[in-house]
N, CA and C atoms as a LAMMPS dump frame, in Angstrom:
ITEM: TIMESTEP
0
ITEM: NUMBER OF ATOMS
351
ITEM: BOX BOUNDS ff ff ff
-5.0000000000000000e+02 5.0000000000000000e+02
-5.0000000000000000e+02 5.0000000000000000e+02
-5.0000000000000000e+02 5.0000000000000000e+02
ITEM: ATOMS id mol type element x y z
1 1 1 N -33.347 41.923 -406.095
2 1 2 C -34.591 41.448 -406.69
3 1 3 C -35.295 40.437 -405.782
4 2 1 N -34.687 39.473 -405.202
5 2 2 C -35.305 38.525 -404.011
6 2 3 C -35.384 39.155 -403.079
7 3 1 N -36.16 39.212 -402.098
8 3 2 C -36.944 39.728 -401.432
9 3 3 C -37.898 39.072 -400.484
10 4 1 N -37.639 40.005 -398.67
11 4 2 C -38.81 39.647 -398.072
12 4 3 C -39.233 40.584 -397.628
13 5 1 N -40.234 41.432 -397.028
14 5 2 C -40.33 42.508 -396.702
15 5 3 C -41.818 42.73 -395.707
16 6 1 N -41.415 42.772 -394.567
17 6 2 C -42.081 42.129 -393.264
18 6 3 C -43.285 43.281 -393.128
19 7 1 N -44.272 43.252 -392.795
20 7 2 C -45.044 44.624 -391.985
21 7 3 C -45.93 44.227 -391.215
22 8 1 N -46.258 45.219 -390.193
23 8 2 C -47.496 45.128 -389.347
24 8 3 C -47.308 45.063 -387.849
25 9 1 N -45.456 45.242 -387.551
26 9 2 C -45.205 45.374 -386.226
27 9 3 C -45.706 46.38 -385.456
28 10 1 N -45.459 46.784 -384.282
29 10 2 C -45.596 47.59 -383.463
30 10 3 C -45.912 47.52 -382.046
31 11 1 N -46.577 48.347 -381.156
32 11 2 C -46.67 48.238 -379.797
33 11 3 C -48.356 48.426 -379.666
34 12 1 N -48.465 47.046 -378.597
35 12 2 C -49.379 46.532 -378.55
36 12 3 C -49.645 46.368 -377.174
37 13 1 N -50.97 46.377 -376.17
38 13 2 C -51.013 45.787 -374.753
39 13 3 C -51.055 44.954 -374.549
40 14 1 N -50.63 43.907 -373.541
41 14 2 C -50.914 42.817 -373.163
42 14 3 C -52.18 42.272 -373.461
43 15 1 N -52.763 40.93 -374.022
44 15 2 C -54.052 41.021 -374.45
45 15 3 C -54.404 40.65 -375.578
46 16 1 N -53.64 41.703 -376.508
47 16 2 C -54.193 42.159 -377.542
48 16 3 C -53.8 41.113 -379.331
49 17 1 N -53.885 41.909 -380.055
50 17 2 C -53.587 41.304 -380.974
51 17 3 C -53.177 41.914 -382.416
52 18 1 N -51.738 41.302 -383.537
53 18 2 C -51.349 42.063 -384.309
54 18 3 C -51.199 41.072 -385.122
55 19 1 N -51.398 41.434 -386.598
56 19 2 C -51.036 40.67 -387.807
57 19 3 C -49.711 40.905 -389.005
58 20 1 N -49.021 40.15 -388.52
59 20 2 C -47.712 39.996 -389.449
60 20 3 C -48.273 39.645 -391.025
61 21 1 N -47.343 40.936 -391.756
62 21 2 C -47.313 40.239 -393.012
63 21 3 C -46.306 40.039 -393.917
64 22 1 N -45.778 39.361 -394.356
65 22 2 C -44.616 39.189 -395.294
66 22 3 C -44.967 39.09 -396.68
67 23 1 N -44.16 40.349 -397.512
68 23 2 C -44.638 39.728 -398.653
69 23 3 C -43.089 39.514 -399.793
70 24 1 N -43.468 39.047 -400.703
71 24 2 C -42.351 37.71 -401.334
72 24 3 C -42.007 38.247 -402.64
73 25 1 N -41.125 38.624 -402.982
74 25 2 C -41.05 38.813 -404.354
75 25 3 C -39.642 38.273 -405.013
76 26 1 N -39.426 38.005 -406.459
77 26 2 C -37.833 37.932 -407.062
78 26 3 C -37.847 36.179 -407.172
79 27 1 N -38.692 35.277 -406.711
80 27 2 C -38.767 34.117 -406.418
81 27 3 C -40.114 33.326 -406.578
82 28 1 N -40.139 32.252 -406.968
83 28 2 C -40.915 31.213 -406.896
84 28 3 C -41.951 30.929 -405.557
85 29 1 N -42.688 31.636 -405.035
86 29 2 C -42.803 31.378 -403.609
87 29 3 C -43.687 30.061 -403.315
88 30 1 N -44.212 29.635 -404.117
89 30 2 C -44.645 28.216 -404.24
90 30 3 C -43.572 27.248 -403.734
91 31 1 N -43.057 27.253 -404.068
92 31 2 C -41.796 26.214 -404.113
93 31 3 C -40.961 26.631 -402.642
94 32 1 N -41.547 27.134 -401.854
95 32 2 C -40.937 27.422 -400.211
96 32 3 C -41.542 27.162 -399.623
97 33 1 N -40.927 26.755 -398.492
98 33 2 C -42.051 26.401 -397.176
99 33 3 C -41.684 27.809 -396.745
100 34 1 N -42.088 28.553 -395.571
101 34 2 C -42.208 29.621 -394.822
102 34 3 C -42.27 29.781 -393.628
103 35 1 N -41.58 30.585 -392.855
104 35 2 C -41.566 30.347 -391.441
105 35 3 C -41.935 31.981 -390.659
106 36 1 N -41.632 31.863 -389.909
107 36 2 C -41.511 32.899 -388.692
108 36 3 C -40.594 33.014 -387.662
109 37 1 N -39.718 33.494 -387.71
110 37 2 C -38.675 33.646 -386.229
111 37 3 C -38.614 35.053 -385.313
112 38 1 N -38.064 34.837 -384.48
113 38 2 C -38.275 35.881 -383.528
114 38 3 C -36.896 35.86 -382.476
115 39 1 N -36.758 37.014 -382.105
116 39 2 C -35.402 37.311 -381.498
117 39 3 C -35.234 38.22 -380.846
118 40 1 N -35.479 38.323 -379.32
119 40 2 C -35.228 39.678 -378.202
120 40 3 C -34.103 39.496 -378.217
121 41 1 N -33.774 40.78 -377.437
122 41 2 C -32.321 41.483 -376.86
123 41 3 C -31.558 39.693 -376.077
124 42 1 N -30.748 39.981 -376.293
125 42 2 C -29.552 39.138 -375.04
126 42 3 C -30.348 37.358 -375.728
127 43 1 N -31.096 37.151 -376.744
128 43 2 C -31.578 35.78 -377.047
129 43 3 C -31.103 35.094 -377.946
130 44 1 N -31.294 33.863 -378.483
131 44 2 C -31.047 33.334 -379.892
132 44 3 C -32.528 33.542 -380.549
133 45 1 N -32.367 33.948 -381.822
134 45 2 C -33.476 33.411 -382.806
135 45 3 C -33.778 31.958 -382.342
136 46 1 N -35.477 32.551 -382.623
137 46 2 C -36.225 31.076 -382.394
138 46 3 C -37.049 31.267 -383.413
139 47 1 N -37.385 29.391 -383.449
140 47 2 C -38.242 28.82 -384.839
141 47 3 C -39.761 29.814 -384.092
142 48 1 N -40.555 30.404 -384.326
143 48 2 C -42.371 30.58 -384.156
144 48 3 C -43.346 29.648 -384.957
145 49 1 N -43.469 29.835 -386.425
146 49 2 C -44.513 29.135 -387.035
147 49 3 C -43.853 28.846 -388.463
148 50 1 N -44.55 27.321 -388.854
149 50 2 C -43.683 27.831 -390.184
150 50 3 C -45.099 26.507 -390.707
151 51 1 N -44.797 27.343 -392.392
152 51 2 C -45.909 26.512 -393.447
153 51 3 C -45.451 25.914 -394.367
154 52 1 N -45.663 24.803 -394.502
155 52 2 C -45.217 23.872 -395.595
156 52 3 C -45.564 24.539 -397.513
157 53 1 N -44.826 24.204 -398.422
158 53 2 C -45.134 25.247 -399.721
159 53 3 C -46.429 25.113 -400.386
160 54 1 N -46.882 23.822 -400.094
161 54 2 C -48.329 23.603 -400.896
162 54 3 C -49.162 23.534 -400.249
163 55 1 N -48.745 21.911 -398.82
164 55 2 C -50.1 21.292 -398.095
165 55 3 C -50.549 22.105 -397.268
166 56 1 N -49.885 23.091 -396.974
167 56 2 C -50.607 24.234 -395.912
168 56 3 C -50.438 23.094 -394.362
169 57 1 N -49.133 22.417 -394.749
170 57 2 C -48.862 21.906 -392.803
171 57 3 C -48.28 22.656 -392.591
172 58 1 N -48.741 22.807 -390.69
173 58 2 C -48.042 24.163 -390.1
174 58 3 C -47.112 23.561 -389.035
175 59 1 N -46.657 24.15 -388.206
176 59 2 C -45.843 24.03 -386.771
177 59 3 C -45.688 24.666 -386.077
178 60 1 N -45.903 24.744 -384.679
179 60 2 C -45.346 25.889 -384.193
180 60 3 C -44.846 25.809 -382.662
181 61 1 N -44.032 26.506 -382.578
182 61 2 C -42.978 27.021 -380.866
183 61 3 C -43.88 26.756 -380.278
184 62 1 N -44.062 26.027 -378.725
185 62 2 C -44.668 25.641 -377.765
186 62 3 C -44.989 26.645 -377.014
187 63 1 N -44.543 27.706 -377.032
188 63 2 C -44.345 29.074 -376.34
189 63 3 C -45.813 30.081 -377.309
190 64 1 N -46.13 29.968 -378.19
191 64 2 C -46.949 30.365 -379.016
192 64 3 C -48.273 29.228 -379.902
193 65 1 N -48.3 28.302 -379.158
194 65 2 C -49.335 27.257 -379.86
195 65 3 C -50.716 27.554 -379.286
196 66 1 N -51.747 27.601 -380.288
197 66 2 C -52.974 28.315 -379.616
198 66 3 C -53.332 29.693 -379.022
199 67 1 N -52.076 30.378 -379.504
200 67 2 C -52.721 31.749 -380.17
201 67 3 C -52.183 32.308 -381.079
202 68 1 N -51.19 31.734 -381.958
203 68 2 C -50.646 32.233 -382.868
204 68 3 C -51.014 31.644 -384.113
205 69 1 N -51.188 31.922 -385.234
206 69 2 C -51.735 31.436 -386.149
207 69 3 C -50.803 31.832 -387.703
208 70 1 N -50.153 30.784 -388.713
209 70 2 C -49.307 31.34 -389.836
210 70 3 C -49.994 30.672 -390.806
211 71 1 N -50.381 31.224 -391.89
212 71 2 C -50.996 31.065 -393.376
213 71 3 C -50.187 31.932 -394.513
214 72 1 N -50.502 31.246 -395.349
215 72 2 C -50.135 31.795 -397.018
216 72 3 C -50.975 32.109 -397.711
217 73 1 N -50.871 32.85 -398.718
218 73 2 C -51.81 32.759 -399.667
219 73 3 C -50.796 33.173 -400.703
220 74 1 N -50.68 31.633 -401.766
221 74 2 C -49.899 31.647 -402.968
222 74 3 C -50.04 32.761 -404.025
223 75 1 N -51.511 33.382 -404.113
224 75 2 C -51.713 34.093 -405.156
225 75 3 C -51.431 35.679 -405.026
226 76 1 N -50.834 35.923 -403.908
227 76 2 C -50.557 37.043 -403.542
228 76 3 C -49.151 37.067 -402.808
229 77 1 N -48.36 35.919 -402.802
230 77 2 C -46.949 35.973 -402.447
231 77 3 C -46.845 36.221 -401.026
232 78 1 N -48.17 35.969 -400.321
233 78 2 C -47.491 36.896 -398.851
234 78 3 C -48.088 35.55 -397.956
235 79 1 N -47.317 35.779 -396.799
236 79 2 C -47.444 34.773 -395.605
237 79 3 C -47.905 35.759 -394.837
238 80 1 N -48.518 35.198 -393.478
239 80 2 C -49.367 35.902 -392.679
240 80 3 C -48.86 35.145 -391.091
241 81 1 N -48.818 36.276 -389.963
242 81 2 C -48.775 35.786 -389.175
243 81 3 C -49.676 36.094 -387.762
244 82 1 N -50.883 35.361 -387.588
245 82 2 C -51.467 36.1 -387.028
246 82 3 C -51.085 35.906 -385.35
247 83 1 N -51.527 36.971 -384.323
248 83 2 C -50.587 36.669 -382.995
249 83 3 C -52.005 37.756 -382.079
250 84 1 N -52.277 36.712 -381.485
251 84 2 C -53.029 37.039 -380.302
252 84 3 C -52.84 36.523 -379.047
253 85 1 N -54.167 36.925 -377.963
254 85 2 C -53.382 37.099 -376.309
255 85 3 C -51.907 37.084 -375.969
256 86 1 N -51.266 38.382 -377.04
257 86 2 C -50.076 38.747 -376.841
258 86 3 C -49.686 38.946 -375.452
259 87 1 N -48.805 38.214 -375.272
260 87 2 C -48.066 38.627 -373.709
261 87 3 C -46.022 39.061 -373.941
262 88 1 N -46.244 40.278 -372.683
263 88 2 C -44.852 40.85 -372.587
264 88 3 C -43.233 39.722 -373.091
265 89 1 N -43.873 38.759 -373.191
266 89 2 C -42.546 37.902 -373.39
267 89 3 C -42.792 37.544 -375.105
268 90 1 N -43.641 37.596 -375.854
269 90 2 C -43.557 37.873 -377.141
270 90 3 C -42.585 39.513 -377.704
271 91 1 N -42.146 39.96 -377.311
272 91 2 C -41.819 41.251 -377.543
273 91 3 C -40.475 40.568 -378.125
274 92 1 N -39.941 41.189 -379.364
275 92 2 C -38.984 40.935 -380.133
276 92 3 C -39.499 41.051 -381.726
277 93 1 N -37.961 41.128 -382.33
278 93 2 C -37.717 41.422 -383.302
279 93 3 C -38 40.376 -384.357
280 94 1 N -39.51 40.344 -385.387
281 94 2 C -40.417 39.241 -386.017
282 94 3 C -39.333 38.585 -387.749
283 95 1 N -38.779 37.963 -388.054
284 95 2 C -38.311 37.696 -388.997
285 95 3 C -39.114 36.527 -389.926
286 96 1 N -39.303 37.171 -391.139
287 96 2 C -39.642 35.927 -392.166
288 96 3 C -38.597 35.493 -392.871
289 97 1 N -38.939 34.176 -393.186
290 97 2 C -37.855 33.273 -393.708
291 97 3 C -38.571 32.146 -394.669
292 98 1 N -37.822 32.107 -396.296
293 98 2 C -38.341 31.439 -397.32
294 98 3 C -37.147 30.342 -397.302
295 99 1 N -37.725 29.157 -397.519
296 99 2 C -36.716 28.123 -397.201
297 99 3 C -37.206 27.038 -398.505
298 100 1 N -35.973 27.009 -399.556
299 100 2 C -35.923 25.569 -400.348
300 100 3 C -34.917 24.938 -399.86
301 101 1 N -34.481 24.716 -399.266
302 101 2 C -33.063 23.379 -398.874
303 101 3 C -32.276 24.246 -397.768
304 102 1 N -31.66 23.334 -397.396
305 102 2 C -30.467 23.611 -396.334
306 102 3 C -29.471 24.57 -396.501
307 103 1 N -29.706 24.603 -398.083
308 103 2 C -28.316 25.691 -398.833
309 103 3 C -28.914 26.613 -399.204
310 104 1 N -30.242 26.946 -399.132
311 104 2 C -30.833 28.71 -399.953
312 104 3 C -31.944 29.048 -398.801
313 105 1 N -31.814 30.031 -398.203
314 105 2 C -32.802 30.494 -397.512
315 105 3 C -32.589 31.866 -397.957
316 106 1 N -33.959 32.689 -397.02
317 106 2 C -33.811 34.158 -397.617
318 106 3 C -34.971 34.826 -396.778
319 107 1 N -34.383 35.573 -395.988
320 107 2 C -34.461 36.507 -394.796
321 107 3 C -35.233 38.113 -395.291
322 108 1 N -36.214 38.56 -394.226
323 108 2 C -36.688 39.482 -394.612
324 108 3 C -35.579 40.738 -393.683
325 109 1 N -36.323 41.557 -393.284
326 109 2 C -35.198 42.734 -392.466
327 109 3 C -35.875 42.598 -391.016
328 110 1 N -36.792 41.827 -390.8
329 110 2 C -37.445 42.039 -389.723
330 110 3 C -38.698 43.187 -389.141
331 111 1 N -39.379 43.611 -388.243
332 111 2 C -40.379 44.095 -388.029
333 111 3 C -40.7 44.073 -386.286
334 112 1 N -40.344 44.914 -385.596
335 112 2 C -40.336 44.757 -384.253
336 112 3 C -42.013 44.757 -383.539
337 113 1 N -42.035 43.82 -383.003
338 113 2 C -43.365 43.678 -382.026
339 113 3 C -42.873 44.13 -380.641
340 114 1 N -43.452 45.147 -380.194
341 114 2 C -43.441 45.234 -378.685
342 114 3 C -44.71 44.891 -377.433
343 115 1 N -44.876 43.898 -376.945
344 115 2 C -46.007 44.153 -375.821
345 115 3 C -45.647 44.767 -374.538
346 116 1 N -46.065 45.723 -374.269
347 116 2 C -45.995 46.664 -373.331
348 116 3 C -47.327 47.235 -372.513
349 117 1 N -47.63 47.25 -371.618
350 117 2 C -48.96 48.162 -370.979
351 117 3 C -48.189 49.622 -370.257
């Protein structure tokens, strides 16, 4: 019944631009902050963007600041991740993540972005 369920990956050119969407169900999604992680071959998961549950504060990976962009919209359960002047080193596997405390998080299945020319 809890639930994350990622869409909007795919292969993209250098350049260009794709919109992540996560959407939320089985849960309170108010009451989460929200993030974005990401994870190529041979890497660790890394933090990308993440939104606070109400004030709409954001953050994001130094590697992606100023062209990546993450929003919510409470009334529709879904987080958004928007990702432009994609470059070949964004390529990896996009994960959303709903976070109330240190002890409950909750993982979508992921959604692969590839940049490729």
């Amino acid at each position: 019944q809890v639930q994350l369920v990622e869409s909007g990956g795919g292969l993209v050119q250098p350049g260009g631009s794709l919109r992540l969407s996560c959407a939320a169900s089985g849960f309170t999604f108010t009451n989460y902050a929200m993030s974005w992680y990401r994870q190529a071959p041979g890497k660790e998961r890394e933090l990308v963007a993440a939104i606070s549950s109400t004030s709409g504060n954001t953050n994001y990976a130094d590697s992606v600041k100023g062209r990546f962009t993450i929003s919510r919209d409470n009334a529709k359960n879904t987080v958004y991740l928007q990702m432009n002047s994609l470059k070949p080193e964004d390529t990896a596997v996009y994960y959303c993540n709903a976070k109330r405390s240190m002890m409950y998080s909750i993982w979508g299945q992921g959604t692969q972005v590839t940049v490729s020319s």
